[in-house]
C-alpha positions in Angstrom: -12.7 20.2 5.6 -10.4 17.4 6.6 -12.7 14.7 8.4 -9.6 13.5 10.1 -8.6 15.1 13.4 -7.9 14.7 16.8 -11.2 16.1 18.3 -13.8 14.4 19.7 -11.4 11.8 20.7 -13.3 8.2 21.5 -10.8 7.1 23.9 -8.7 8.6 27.0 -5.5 6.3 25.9 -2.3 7.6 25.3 -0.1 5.5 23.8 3.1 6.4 22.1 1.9 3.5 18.9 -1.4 5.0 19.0 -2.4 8.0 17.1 -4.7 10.3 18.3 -6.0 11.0 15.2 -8.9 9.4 12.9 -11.8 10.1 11.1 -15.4 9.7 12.6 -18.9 9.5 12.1 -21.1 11.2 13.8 -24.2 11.5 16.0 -23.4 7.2 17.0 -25.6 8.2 20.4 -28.3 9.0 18.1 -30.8 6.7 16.9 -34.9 6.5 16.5 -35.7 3.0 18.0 -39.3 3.0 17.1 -38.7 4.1 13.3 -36.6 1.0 12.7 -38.8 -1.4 15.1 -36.1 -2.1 17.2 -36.9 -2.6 21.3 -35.8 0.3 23.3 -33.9 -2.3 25.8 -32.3 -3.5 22.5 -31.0 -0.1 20.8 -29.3 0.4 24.2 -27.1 -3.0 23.6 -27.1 -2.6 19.8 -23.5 -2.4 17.7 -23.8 1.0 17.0 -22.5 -0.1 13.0 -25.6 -1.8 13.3 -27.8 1.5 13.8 -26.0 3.7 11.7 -26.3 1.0 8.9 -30.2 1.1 9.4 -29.7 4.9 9.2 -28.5 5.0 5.8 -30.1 2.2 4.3 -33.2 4.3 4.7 -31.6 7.2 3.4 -30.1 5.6 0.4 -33.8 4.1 -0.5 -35.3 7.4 -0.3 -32.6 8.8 -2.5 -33.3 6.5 -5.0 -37.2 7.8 -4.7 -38.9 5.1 -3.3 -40.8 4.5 0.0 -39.7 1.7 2.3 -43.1 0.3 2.3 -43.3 -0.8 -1.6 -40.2 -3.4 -0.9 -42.0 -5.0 1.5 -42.5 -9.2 0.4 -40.2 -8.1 -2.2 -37.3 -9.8 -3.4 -34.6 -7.3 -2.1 -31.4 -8.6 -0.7 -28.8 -7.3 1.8 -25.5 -7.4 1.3 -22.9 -5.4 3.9 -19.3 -5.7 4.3 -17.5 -5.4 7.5 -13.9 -6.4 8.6 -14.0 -6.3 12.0 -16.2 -5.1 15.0 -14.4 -3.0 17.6 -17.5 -3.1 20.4 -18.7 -7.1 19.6 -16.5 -8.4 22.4 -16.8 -5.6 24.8 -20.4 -5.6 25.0 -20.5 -8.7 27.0 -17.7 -8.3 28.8 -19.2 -4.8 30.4 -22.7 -4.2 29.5 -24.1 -7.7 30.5 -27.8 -7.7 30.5 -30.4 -9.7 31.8 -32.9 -9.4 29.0 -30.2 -11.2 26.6 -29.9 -8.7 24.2 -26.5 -8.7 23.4 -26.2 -11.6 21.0 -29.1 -10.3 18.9 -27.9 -6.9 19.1 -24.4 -7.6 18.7 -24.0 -10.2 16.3 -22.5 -9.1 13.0 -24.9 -11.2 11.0 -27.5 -8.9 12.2 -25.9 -5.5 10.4 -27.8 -7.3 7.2 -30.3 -9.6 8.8 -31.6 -5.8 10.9 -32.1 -4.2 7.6 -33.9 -7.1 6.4 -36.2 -7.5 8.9 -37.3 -3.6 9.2 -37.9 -3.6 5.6 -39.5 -7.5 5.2 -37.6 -7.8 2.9 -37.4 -11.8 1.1 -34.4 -11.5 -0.5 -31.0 -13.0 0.7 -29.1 -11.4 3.8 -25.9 -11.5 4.7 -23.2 -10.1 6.1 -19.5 -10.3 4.2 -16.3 -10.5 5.9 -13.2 -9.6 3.6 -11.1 -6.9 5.4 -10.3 -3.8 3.3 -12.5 -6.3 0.5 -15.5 -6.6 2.6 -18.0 -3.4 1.0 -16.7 -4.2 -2.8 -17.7 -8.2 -2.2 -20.9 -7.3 -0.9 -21.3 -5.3 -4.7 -20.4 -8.5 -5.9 -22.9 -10.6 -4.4 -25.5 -8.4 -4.6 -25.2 -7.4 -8.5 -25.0 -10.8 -9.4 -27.5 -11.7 -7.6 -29.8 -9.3 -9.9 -28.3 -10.7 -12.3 -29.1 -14.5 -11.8 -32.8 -13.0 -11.3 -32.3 -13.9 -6.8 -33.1 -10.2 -6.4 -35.0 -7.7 -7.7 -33.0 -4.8 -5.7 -30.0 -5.1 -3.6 -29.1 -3.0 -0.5 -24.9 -3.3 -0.5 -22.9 -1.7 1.7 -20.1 -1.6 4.4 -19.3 -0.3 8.2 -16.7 0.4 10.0 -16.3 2.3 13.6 -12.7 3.1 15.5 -13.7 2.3 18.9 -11.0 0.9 20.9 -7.4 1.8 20.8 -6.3 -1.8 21.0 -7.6 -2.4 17.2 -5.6 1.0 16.3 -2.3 -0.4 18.2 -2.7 -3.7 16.8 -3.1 -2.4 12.9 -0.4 -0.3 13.8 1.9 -2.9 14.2 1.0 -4.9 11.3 1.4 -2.2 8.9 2.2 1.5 8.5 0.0 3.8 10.3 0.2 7.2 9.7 0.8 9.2 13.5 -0.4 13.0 12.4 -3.9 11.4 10.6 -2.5 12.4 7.0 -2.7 9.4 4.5 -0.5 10.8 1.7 -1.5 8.2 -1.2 1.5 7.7 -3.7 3.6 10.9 -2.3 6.9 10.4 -1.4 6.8 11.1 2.0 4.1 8.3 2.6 4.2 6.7 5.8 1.0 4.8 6.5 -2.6 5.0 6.5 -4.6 7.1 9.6 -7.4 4.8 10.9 -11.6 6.5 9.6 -14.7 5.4 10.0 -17.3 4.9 7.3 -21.0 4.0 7.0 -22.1 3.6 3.5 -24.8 2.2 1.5 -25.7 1.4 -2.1 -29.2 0.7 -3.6 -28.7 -1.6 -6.6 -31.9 -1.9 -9.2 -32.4 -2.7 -12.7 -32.3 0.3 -14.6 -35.5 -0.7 -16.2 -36.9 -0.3 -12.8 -35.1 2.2 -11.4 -36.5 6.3 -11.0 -33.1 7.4 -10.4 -29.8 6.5 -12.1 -26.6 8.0 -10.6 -24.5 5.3 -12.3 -24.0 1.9 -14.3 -22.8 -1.2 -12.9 -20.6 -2.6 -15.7 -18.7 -5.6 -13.9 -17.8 -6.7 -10.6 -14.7 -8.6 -9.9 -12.9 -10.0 -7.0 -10.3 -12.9 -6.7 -7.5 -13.7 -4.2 -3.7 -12.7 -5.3 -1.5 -14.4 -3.3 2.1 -12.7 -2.7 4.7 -13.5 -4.4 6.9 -16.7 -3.9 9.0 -16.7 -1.3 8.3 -13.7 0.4 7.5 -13.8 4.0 6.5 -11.7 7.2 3.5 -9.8 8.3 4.2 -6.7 6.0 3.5 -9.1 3.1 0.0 -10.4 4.1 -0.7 -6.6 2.8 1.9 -6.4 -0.3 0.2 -7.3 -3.4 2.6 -8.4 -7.2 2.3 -5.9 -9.8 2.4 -8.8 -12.5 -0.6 -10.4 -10.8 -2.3 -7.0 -10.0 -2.1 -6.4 -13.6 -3.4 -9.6 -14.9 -6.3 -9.6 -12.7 -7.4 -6.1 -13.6 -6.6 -7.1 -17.5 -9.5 -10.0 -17.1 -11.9 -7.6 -15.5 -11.6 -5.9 -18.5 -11.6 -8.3 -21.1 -15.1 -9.9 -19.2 -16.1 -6.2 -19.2 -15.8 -5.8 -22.6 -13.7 -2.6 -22.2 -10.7 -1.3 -23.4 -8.9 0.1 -20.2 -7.6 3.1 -22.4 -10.8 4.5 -22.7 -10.9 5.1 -18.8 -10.2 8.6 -17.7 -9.3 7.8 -14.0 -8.3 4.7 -11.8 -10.0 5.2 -7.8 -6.7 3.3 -6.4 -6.8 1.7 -3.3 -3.9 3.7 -2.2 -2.0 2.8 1.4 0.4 4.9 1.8 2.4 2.4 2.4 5.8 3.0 -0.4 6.6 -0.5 -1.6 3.0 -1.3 -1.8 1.6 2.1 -3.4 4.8 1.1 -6.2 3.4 -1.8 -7.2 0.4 -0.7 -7.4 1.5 2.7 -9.6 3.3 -0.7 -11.5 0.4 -2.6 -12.3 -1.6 0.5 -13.1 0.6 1.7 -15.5 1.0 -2.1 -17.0 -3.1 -2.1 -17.6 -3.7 1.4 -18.6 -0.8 3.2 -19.7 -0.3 1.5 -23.3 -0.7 3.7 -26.4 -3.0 6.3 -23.9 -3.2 9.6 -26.1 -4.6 11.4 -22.4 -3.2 11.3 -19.3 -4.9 8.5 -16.8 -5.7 10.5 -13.4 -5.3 8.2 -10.2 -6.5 8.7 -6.7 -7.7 7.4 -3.8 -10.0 7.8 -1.4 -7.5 7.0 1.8 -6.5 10.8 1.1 -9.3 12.0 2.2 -10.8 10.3 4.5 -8.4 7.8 5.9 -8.5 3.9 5.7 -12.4 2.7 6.7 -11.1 -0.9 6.7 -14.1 -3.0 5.1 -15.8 0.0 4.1 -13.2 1.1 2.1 -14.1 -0.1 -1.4 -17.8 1.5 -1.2 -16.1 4.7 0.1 -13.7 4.8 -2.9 -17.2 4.6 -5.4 -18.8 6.8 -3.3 -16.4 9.5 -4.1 -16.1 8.9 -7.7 -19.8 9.1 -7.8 -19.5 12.5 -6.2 -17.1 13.7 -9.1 -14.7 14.3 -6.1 -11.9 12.8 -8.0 -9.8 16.4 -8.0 -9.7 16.3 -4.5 -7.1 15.0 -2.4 -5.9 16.6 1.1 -2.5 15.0 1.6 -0.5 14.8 -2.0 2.5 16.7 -2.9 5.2 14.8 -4.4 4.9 11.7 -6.1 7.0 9.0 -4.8 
């Protein structure tokens, strides 16, 4: 089933820039107040990234087979990544009310500092603002924060809703967005991304202390790559250099302790955009391709589901944890 369509449309707004199609989570009118301890008057005023987050932390805690109970007073720490809040300024500006609810229930420091609170949980809480970066640096922070003993556990995770067709017309016009909701990934007739939404959540623990173990952490990385010299416009705020691509992912490795040719498959990040799915098929192949005696399988997420902005990195690990790697809706040709 393709998750990307154009029913259950959020908004009544046709626009010849906007497409009508994007992927969605559902049930966002759903939400048990009184099992998360939120006030009724406040669930009504909430960011609804904010519920659904609360939603699948729980869910993501039980999976791991623990109670939410036994991490109460303990050192747990929340970490959730989010690019952008379609709702935060709209909330004020029509559903003003007088009990004051809106900041509290609206604040994107609250997506963490909600989950926190429900579990009393001591560890550090946060909320991690990196774009299309904002889910894998919430990893970050909260594996090394196990790591530097701040944590015993670590919720991580990201959010992000399609809510207002001003966001979609604005992203449209920075980069390539993709008008019949098909993100072909690295196929030659690429041409942009379609806009999805994504609520996802990690439970990180020691594997010591862990009853269930669906993967490793190894190493988590992130650094800035500026574009290259020269080069100006809005495209290139998104364009990333295949030589420092490749040198970045080279030190991952070599702080990893792993040989990239000993990977099987590379979860891309995938844009659809041409130029920048080249150099990233460039940098790949300068990392991993060297002396391989298998063929490396790439793929991205953004095939499937579409691109769920800050949630996007979580989303990528979510389906490689799935062993969905096989699967991809919109490839034919590569470009």
């Amino acid at each position: 089933i393709n998750p990307v369509n154009q029913e259950n449309r959020r908004w009544k707004y046709d626009h010849p820039e906007v497409s009508q199609h994007t992927g969605k989570v559902p049930g966002l009118n759903l939400f048990d107040a009184q099992f998360f301890k939120v006030h009724y008057r406040l669930s009504h005023n909430m960011e609804p990234m904010a519920r659904k987050l609360l939603e699948k932390a729980f869910e993501a805690i039980y999976d791991a087979g623990i109670c939410p109970e036994e991490l109460s007073g303990k050192k747990v720490g929340v970490y959730i990544g989010n690019g952008n809040s379609e709702t935060e300024k709209a909330i004020f500006d029509v559903n003003l009310s007088k009990s004051g609810v809106g900041l509290t229930g609206c604040c994107r420091a609250m997506y963490a500092n909600r989950i926190s609170y429900w579990l009393n949980a001591k560890g550090p809480s946060l909320t991690v603002d990196e774009l299309c970066c904002s889910s894998t640096k919430a990893l970050e922070q909260g594996y090394l924060a196990i790591k530097r003993g701040e944590c015993e556990a670590a919720i991580v995770g990201g959010s992000s809703l399609c809510l207002h067709p001003q966001a979609t017309l604005h992203y449209g016009r920075t980069t390539k967005i993709s008008m019949d909701g098909k993100t072909k990934s690295f196929d030659s007739e690429a041409a942009g991304s379609a806009k999805s939404e994504a609520i996802n959540i990690l439970f990180l623990q020691k594997a010591e202390n862990a009853l269930r173990i669906y993967a490793d952490v190894v190493h988590v990385k992130s650094e800035f790559i500026s574009v290259p010299q020269g080069k100006t416009g809005p495209m290139y705020g998104f364009y990333r250099d295949p030589e420092n691509m490749a040198n970045f992912i080279t030190k991952f490795y070599e702080e990893a302790g792993i040989s990239p040719n000993v990977v099987e498959y590379v979860e891309a990040f995938g844009s659809a955009e041409p130029k920048a799915d080249k150099a990233e098929l460039e940098a790949i192949d300068k990392v991993y391709c060297k002396n391989r005696s298998q063929p490396l399988l790439v793929g991205s997420v953004m095939s499937n589901i579409g691109y769920s902005e800050g949630a996007s990195g979580i989303a990528g690990i979510t389906k490689v944890k799935q062993y969905a790697v096989n699967d991809s809706f919109c490839y034919t040709k590569l470009s």
